[in-house]
C-alpha positions, 0 to 999 in steps of 0.5 A: 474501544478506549484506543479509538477515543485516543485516536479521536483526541488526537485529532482535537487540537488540529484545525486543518489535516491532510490525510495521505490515503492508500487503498488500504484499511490503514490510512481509510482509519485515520482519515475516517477518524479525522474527519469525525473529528473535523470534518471538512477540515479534513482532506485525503490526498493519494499520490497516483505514481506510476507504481501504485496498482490501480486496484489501490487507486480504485480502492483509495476512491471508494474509501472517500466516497463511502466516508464523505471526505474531500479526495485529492489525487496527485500525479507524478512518475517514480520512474523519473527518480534516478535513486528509485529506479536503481532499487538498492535497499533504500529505494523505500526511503527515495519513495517516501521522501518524493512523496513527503515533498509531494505531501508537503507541496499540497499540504502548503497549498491547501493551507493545512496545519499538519500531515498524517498517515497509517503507519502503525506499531505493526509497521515497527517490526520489519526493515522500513526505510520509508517511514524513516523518510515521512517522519524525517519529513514531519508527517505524523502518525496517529495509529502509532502514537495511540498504539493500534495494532493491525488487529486493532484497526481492522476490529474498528474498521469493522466496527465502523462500518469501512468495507475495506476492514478485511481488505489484504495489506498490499505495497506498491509494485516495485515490491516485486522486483529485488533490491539491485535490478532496475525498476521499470515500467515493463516489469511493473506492468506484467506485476500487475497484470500477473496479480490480477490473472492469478486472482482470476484464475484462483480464488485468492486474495493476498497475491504476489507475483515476483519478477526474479530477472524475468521469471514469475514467483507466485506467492498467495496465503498459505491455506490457499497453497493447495490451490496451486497444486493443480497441474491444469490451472498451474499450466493455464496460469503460466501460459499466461504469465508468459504471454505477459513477458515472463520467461517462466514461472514457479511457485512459491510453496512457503506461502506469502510473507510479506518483505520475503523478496530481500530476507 
């Protein structure tokens, strides 16, 4: 793929690269990339803050074992950031911009040339102000510069051989909670756990649990709808939802779109 040797050019010029990796099939491109370009040179960082699911975490850390490439991990707790927590429409941009002086921290310390992450062209056509806060703070974006798509990342990653090609988008658990209704610890964790009791209970992939002031909105791919029609698992499903905290729950029949919770 002639977009995949760009993607290798790019990293030519660079002699150091911090890599900032998610769990995603994104960020596991670009640092798989830079570091067949420059090897040790080439390190990842994922930011454990407090409102990243551990899934992702987990999946951050297999992707660097199965590259070889050296893994940072920087603790630090979104929930002491007064801006995030309120959860207006900029709480992606407090985020990112924590992230950015966290990124910018470490990068300064490891003694790195510059700092790079998976945003891609995809990423252009939604409200995301948290892109605006790591380009503002100099973080660069290869996957964009060189044009890939998420169709073109996941066909590379396939290529490549990353188990985690076909791995579902996901976003970090405050992604749940409305705009205007404070985040917080609890919520995030019944988000979490909600997430994983659905996954057990059906076979479903992409999953959303919505915490609309207490109530659980359940969202899972479209073709995995009917899934949620059975009456007995849909019971055995709120029953324990409930047991998590929440006050009831519903289905969301439209299906996951990813952003929905503030269309």
């Amino acid at each position: 793929m002639k977009k995949y040797q760009d993607l290798l050019n790019w990293f030519s010029d660079k002699n150091s690269v911090l890599v900032s990796l998610s769990g995603g099939v994104d960020s596991a491109l670009v640092a798989y990339t830079a570091f067949e370009k420059i090897g040790k040179n080439a390190i990842a960082v994922t930011a454990d803050y407090k409102t990243l699911a551990q899934d992702e975490l987990d999946s951050a850390k297999k992707i660097t074992r199965e590259i070889g490439i050296r893994h940072i991990i920087i603790s630090y707790d979104e929930l002491q950031n007064e801006n995030f927590v309120r959860n207006d429409k900029n709480r992606c941009f407090y985020c990112r911009d924590e992230l950015s002086d966290k990124l910018l921290s470490t990068s300064k310390q490891l003694g790195c040339d510059v700092i790079v992450d998976g945003t891609h062209v995809d990423d252009l056509g939604d409200y995301r102000p948290g892109i605006d806060a790591l380009h503002k703070n100099g973080i660069k974006s290869p996957l964009l510069e060189t044009n890939f798509t998420k169709q073109d990342i996941r066909k590379q990653a396939n290529v490549i051989g990353l188990t985690v090609y076909d791995r579902p988008s996901n976003s970090c658990l405050a992604s749940r909670i409305p705009w205007g209704q404070r985040v917080t610890a609890e919520k995030l964790a019944r988000v979490e756990m909600g997430e994983i009791m659905v996954k057990q209970s059906i076979d479903v992939k992409q999953v959303r649990v919505r915490d609309l002031n207490g109530i659980a909105k359940i969202e899972v791919e479209v073709d995995k709808i009917p899934l949620l029609r059975d009456n007995q698992k849909i019971q055995e499903i709120s029953e324990k939802l409930q047991m998590l905290g929440f006050s009831s729950v519903e289905v969301d029949y439209d299906g996951y779109i990813s952003g929905k919770i503030n269309h």
